[in-house]
N, CA, C and O atoms as a MOPAC input file, in Angstrom:
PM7 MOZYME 1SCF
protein

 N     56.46100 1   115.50100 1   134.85700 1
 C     57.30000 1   115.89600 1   133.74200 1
 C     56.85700 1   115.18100 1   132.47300 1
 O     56.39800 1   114.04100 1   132.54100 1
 N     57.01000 1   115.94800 1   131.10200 1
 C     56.94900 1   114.97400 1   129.79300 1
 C     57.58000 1   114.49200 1   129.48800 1
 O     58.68800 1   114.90800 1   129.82500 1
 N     57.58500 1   113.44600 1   128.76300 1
 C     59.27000 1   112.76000 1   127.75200 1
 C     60.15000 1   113.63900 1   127.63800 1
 O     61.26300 1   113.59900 1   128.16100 1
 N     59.65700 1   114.61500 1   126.85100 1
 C     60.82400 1   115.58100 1   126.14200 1
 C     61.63800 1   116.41000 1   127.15100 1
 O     62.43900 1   117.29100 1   126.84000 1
 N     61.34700 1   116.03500 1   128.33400 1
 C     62.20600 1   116.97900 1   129.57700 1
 C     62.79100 1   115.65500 1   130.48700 1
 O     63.49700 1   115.75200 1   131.49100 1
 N     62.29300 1   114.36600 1   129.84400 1
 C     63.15300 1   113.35700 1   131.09100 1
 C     64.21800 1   113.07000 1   130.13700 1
 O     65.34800 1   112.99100 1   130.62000 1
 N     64.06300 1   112.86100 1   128.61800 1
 C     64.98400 1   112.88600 1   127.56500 1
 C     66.33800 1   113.14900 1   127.69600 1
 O     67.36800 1   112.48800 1   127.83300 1
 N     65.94000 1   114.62800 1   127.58900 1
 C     66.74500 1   115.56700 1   127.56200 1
 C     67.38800 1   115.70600 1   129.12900 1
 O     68.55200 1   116.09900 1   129.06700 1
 N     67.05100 1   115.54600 1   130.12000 1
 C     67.27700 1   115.63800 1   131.62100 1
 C     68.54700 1   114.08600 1   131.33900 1
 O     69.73700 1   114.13200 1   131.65300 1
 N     68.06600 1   113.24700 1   130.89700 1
 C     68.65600 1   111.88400 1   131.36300 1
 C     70.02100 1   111.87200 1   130.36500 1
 O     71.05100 1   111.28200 1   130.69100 1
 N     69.79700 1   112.94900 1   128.53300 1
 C     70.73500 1   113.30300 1   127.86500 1
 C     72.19600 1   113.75500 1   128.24000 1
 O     73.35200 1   113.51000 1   127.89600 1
 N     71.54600 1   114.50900 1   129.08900 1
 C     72.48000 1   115.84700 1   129.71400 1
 C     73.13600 1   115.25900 1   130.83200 1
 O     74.27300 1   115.59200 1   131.16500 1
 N     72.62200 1   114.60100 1   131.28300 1
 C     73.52800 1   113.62600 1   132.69100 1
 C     74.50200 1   112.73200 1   131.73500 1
 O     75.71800 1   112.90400 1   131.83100 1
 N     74.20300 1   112.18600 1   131.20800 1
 C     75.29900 1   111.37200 1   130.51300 1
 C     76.53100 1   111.87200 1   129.93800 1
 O     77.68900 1   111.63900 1   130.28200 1
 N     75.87300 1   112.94100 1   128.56100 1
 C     77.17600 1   113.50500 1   128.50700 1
 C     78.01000 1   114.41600 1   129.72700 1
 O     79.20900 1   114.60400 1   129.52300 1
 N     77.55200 1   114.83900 1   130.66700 1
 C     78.53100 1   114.93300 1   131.91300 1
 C     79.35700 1   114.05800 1   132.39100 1
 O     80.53300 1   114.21000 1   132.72200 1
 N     78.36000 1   112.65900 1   132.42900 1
 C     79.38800 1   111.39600 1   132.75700 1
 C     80.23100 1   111.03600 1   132.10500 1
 O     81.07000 1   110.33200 1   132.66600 1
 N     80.40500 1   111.32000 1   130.71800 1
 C     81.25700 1   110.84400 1   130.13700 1
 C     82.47600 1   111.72500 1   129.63000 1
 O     83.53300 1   111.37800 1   129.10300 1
 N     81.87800 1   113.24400 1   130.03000 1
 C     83.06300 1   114.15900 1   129.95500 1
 C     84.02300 1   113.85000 1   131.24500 1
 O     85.23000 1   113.65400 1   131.10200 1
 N     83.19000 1   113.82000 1   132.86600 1
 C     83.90900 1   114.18700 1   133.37000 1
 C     84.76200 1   112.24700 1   134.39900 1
 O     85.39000 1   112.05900 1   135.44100 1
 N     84.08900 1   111.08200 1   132.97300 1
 C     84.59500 1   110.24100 1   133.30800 1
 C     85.86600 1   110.11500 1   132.48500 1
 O     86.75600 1   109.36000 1   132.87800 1
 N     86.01800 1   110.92400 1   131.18800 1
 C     87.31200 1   110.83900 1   130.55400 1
 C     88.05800 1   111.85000 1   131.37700 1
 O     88.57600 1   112.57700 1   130.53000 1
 N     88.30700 1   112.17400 1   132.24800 1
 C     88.97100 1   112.76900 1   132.93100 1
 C     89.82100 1   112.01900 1   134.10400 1
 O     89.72100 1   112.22400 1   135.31300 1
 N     90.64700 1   111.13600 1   133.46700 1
 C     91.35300 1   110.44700 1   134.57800 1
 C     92.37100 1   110.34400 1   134.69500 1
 O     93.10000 1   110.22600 1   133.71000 1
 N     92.80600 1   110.34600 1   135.84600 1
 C     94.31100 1   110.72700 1   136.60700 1
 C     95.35300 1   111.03900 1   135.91000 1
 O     96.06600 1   112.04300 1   135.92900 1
 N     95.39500 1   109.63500 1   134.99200 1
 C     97.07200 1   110.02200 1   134.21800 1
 C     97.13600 1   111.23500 1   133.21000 1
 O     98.10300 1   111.65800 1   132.57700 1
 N     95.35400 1   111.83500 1   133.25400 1
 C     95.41400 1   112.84900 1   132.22800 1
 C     95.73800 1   113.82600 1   132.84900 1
 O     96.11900 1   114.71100 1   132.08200 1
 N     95.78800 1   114.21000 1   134.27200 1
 C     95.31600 1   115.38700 1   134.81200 1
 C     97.29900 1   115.69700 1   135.08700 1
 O     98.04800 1   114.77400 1   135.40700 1
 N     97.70400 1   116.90600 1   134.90700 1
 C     98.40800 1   117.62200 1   134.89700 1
 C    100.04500 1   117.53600 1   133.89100 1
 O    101.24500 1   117.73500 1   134.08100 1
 N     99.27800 1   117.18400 1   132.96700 1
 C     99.94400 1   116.83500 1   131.55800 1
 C    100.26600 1   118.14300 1   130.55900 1
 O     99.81800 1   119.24900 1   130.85800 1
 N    100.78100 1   118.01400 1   129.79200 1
 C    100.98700 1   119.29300 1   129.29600 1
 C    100.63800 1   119.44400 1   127.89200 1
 O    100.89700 1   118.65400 1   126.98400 1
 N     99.81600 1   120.91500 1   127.79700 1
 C     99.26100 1   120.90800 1   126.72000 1
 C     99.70300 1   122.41900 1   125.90200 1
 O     98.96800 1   123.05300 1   125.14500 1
 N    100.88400 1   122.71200 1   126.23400 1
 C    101.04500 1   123.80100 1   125.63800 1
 C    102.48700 1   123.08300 1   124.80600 1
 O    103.63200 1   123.45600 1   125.06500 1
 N    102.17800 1   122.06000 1   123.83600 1
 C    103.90700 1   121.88300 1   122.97800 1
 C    104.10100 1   123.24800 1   121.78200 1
 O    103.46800 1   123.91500 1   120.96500 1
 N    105.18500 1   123.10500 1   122.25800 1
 C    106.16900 1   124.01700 1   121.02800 1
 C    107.32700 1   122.96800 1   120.61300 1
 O    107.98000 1   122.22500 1   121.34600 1
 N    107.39000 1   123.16500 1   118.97400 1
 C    108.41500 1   122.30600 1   118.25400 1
 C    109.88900 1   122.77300 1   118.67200 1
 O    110.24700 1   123.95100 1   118.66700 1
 N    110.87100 1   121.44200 1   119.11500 1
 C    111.87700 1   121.88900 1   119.33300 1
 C    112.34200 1   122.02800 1   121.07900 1
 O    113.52300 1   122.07200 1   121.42500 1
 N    111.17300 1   122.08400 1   122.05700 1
 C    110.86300 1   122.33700 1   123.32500 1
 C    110.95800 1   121.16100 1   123.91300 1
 O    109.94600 1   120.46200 1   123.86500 1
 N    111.88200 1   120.74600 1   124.45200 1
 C    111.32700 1   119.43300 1   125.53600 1
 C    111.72800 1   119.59200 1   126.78800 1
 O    112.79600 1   119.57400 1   127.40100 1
 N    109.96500 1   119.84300 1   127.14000 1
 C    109.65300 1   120.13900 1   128.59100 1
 C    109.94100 1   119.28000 1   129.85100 1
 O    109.98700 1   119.69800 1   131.00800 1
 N    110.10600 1   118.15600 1   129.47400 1
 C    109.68900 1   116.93300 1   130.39300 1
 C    111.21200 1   117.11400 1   131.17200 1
 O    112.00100 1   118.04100 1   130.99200 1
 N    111.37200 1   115.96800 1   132.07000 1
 C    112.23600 1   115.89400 1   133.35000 1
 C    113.55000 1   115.93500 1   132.65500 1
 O    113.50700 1   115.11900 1   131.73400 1
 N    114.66900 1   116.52300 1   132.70600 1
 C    115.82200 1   116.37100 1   132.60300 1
 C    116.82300 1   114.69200 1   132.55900 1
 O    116.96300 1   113.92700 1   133.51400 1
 N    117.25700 1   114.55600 1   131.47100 1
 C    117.89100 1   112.90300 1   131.10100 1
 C    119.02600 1   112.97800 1   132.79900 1
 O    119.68700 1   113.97100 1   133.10100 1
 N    118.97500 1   111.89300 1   133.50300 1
 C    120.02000 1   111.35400 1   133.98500 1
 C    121.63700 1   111.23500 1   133.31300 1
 O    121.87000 1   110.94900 1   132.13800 1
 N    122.49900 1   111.48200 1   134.19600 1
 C    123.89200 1   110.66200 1   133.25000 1
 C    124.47900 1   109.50800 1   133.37400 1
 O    125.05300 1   109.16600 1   134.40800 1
 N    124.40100 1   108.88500 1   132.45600 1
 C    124.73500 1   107.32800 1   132.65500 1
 C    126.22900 1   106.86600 1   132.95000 1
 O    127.25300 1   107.45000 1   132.59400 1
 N    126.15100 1   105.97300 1   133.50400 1
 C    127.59700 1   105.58400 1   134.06500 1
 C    128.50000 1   104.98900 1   133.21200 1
 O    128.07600 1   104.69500 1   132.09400 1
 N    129.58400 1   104.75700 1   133.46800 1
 C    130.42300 1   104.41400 1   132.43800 1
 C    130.27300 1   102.69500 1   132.48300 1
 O    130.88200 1   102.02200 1   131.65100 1
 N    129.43900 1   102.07500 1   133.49000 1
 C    129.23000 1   100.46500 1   133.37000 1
 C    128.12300 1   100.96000 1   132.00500 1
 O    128.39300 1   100.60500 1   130.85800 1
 N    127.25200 1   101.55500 1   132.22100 1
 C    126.07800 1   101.32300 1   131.34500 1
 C    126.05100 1   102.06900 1   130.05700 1
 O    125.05600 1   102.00100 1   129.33600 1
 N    127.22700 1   102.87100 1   129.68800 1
 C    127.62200 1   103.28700 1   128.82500 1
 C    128.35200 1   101.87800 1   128.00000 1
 O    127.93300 1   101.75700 1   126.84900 1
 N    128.85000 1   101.35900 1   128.21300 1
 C    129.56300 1    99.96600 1   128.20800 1
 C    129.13600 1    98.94100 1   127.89800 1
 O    129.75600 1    98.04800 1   127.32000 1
 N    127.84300 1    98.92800 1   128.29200 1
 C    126.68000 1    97.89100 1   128.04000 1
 C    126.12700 1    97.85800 1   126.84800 1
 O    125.86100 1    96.91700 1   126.10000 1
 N    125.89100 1    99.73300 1   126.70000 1
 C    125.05000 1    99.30900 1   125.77900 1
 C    125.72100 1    99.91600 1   124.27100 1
 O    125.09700 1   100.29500 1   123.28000 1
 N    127.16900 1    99.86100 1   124.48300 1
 C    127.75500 1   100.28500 1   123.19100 1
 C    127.94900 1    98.69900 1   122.76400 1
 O    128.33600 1    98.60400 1   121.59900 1
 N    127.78000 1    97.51100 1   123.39500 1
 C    127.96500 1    96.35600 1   123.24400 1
 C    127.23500 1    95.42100 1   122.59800 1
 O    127.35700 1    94.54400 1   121.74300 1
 N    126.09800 1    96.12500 1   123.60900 1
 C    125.27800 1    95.66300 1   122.73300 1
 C    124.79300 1    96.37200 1   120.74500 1
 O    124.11200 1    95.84800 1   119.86300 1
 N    125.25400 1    97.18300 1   120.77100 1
 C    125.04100 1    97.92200 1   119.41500 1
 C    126.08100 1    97.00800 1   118.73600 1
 O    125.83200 1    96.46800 1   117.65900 1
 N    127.45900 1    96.81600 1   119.50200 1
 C    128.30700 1    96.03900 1   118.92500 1
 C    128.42200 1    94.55900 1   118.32500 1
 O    129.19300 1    94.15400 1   117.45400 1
 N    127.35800 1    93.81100 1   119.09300 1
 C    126.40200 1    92.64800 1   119.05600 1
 C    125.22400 1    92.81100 1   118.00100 1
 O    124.97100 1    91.82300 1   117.31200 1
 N    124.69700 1    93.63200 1   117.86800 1
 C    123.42700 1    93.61700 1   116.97800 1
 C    123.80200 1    94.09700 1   115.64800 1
 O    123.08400 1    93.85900 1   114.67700 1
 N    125.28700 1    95.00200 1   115.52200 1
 C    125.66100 1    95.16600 1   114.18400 1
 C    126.61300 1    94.18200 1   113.49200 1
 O    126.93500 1    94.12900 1   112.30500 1
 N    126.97400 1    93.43500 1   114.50400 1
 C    128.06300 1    92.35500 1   113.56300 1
 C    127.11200 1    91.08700 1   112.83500 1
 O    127.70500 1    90.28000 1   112.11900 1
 N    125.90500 1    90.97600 1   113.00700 1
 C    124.92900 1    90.29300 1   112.47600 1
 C    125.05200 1    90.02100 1   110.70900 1
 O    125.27600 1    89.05900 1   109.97500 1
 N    124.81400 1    91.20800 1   110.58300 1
 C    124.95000 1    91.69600 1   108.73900 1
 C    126.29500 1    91.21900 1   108.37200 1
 O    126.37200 1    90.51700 1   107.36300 1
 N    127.48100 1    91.52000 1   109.10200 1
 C    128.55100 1    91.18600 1   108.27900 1
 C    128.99000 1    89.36500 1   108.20700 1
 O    129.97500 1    88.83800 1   107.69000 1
 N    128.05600 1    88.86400 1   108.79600 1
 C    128.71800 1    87.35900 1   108.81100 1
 C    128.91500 1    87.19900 1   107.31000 1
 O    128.12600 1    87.78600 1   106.56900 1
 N    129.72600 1    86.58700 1   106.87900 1
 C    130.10100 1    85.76800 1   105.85700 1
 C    128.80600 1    84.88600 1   105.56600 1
 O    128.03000 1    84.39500 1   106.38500 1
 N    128.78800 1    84.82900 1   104.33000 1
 C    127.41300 1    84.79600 1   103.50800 1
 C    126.34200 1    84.49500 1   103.42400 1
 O    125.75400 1    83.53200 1   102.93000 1
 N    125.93700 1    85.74000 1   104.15600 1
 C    124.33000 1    86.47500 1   104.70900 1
 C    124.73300 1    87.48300 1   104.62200 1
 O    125.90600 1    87.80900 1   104.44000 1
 N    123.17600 1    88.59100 1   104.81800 1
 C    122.83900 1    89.52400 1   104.49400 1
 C    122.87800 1    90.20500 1   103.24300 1
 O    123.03000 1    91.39800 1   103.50400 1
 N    122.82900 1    90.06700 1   102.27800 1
 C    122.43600 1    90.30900 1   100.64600 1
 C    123.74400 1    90.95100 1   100.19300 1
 O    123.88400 1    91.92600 1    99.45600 1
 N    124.15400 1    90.61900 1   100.45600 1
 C    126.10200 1    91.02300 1   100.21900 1
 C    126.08300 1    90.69500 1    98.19200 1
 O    125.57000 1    89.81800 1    97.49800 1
 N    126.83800 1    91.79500 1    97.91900 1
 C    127.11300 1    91.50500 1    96.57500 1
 C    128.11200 1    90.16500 1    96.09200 1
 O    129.19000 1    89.81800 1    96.57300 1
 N    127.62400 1    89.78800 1    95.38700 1
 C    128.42900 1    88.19200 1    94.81500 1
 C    129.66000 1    88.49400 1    94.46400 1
 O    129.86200 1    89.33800 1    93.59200 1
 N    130.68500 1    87.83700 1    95.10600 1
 C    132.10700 1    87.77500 1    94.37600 1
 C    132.01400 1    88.23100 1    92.84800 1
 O    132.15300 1    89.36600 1    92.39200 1
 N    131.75200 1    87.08500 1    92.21000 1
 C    132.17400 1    87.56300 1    90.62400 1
 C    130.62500 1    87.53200 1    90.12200 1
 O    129.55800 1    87.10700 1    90.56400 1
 N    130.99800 1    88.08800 1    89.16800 1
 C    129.75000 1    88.72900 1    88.19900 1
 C    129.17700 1    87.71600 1    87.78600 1
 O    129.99400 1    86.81000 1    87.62500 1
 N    127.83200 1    87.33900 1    87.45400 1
 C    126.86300 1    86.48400 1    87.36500 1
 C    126.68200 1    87.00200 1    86.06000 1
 O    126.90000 1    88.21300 1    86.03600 1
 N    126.31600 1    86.44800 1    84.80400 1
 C    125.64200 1    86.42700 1    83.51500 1
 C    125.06600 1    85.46500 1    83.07100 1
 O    125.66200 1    84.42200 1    82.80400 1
 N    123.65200 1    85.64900 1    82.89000 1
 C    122.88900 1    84.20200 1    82.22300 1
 C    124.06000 1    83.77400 1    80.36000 1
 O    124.96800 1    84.06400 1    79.58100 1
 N    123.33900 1    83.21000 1    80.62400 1
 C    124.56600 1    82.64600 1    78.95500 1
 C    123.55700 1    83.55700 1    77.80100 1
 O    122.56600 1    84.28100 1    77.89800 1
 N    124.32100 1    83.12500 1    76.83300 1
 C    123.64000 1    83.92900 1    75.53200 1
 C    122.54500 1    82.81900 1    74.92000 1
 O    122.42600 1    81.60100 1    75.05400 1
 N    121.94100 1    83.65400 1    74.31900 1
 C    120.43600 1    82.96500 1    73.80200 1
 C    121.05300 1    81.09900 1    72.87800 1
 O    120.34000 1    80.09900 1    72.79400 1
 N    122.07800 1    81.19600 1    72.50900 1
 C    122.22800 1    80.14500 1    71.95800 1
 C    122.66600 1    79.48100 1    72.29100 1
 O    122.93200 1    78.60100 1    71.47200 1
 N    123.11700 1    79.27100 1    73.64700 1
 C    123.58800 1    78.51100 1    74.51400 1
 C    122.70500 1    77.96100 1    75.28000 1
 O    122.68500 1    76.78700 1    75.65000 1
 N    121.83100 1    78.95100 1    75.57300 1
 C    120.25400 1    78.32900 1    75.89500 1
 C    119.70200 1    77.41500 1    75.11800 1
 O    119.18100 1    76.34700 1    75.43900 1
 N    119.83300 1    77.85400 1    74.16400 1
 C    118.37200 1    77.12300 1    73.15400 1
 C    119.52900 1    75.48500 1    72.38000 1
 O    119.28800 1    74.53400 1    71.63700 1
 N    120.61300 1    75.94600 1    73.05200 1
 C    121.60400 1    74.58000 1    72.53300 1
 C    121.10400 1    73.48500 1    73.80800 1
 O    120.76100 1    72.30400 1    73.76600 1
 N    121.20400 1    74.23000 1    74.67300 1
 C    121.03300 1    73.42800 1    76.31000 1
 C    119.30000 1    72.53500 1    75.59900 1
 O    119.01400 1    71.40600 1    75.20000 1
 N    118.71000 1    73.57500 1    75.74200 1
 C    117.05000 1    73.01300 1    76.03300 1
 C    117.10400 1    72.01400 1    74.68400 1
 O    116.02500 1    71.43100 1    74.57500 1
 N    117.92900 1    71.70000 1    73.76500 1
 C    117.62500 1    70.81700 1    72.86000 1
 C    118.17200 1    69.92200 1    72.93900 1
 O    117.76300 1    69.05000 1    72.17200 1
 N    119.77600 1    69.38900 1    74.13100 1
 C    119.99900 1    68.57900 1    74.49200 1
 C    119.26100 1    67.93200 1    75.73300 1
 O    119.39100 1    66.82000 1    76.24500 1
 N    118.67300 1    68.70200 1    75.95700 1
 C    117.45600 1    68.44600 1    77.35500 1
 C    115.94700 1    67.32800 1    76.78400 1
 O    115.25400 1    66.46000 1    77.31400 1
 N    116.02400 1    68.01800 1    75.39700 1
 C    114.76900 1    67.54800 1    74.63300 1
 C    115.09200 1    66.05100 1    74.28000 1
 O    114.19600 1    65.26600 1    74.59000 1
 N    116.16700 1    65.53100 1    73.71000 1
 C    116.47100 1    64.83400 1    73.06500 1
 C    116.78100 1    63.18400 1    73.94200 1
 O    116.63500 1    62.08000 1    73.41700 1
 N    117.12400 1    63.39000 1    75.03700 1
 C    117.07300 1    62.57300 1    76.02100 1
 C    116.04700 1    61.96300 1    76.56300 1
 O    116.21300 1    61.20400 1    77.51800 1

């Protein structure tokens, strides 16, 4: 044989190997026909009323977080205003003078 036929011979084996090595298990009988809106997969279980219980509790636990008393970026009691310019510039000159 020449190069150009062991090349191409040794080409062609590979990409086989690597088509038919991406071909593995967890791929094989998966579904490839989606439609929006469609969910094909196994039917949800119904949960029990312990684990219904659980986990409204936990939602109940993870949302009282925000409301603690002062945390979470809660608006300030009373209104905040920097002072007026001459109250400033009165400040920074008793600041100076010391």
């Amino acid at each position: 044989m020449n190069t150009g036929k062991i090349i191409t011979t040794v080409g062609i084996a590979l990409a086989t190997a690597l088509l038919l090595g991406g071909c593995r298990a967890g791929e094989q009988g998966r579904t490839w026909d989606f439609k929006p809106g469609v969910y094909k997969g196994k039917p949800d279980t119904q949960l029990s009323q312990a684990q219904t219980k659980s986990l409204r509790d936990r939602a109940g636990f993870q949302s009282d977080v925000s409301s603690l008393p002062g945390g979470g970026g809660s608006k300030p009691e009373k209104d905040v205003r920097p002072p007026d310019d001459g109250a400033l510039k009165s400040r920074a000159d008793n600041q100076r003078d010391k």
